[in-house]
C-alpha angles and dihedrals in degrees: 000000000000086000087053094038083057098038096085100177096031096219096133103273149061127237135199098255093057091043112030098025108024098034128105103206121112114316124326083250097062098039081051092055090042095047088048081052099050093038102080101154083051093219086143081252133095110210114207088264096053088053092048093046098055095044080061096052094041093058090040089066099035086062095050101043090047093041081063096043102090099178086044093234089153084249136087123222133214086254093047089056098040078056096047109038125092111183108126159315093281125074105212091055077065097047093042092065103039083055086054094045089048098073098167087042100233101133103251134074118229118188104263098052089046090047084049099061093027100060084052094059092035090064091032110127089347135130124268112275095262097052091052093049091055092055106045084042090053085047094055098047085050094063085038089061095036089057095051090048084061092050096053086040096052100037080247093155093169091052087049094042092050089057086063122079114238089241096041133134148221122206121189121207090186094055095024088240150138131177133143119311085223089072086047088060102055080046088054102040095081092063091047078048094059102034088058078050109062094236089114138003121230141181139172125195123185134209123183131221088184143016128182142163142075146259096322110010136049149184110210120186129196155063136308129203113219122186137187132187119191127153096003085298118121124209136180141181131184110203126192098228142176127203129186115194137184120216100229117177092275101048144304114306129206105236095171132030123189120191095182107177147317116292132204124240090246089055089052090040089053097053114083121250 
């Protein structure tokens, strides 16, 4: 919502004239050197991604320089650092970098001159800001989805429940349907029941063909394995499905679930783990 608010003309970016000129946060010189920070590929403009990222890495190194400030002074001393660092065995190699950190020479680090190194080796040797964002966001979806195969796993029905969003929907290829995933769940709860039971025993596993979004949304394509044993009978089904899913303040959420159609074992074999 801050990126949009900024983002006048809405066409993606933010120029120097909406951040630097026309914005309103700390001093122009401190959104200049914060715009020169987010802008890596220096085309005088800062895409969503570019802003995400160096929030990230913002925070990042807030964390790190305040988790090392024990008076809380809002600086960190030589001494501090010397405490807190772990780099390795050899002494120079500490002083080496505090030195580099400690660009007014002064002895101590205060957060805009740390932000200011660190964001450059941060971004050192690494992939463009959208590529980053996918991956951290796939990695993320990938511990989302490996959470909800636990829960399945384990009869856990609240921890299922918590990965849907309370307006979310399930839509069904096979009966042409959709209604709210919320219905889907107390259609569901009898077989978590009877998994945390003991009275069967269930698992799901995903694999994706396609995955798209951004920081908070996504679009995820493929097929999930679901298996059930009850009453020494096995029984497993591979469905072509689509999700679409929201990143709130507590996770990411499933707002849309599309269980397209049947799919066959060679179909779930081809795709990649």
């Amino acid at each position: 919502r801050h990126f949009d608010r900024i983002d006048m003309d809405h066409d993606g970016h933010h120029s120097t004239a909406e951040y630097i000129e026309k914005g309103a946060y700390l001093t122009p010189q401190a959104r200049r050197g914060i715009f020169q920070a987010a802008d890596e590929n220096g085309d005088a403009k800062v895409s969503r991604a570019e802003y995400v990222l160096n929030r990230a890495i913002t925070d990042e190194a807030k964390d790190i320089l305040l988790s090392m400030d024990e008076d809380r002074d809002m600086a960190v001393t030589w001494s501090e650092f010397q405490t807190h660092t772990d780099l390795d065995s050899s002494e120079f190699s500490k002083i080496a970098v505090f030195d580099q950190l400690d660009t007014n020479g002064d002895r101590s680090l205060i957060i805009p001159e740390f932000l200011r190194v660190w964001g450059r080796w941060a971004r050192q040797g690494q992939a463009p800001a959208n590529v980053r964002l996918d991956l951290k966001r796939e990695q993320e979806l990938d511990r989302f989805w490996q959470e909800i195969s636990i829960t399945v796993q384990e009869g856990d029905f609240e921890g299922y429940a918590a990965t849907c969003h309370g307006e979310g929907v399930l839509v069904s290829g096979a009966s042409n349907t959709s209604y709210p995933l919320a219905h889907a769940l107390v259609r569901w709860e009898k077989g978590f029941q009877d998994t945390k039971s003991g009275a069967m025993q269930a698992s799901v596993d995903f694999k994706f063909s396609h995955r798209m979004g951004d920081a908070t949304t996504a679009h995820e394509r493929g097929i999930f394995r679901y298996e059930t044993k009850k009453n020494q009978e096995t029984t497993v089904d591979w469905i072509h499905f689509e999700a679409l899913l929201v990143k709130k303040a507590s996770g990411w959420k499933v707002l849309m679930e599309y269980q397209k159609s049947a799919a066959g074992e060679h179909e779930w074999q081809a795709l990649q783990p």
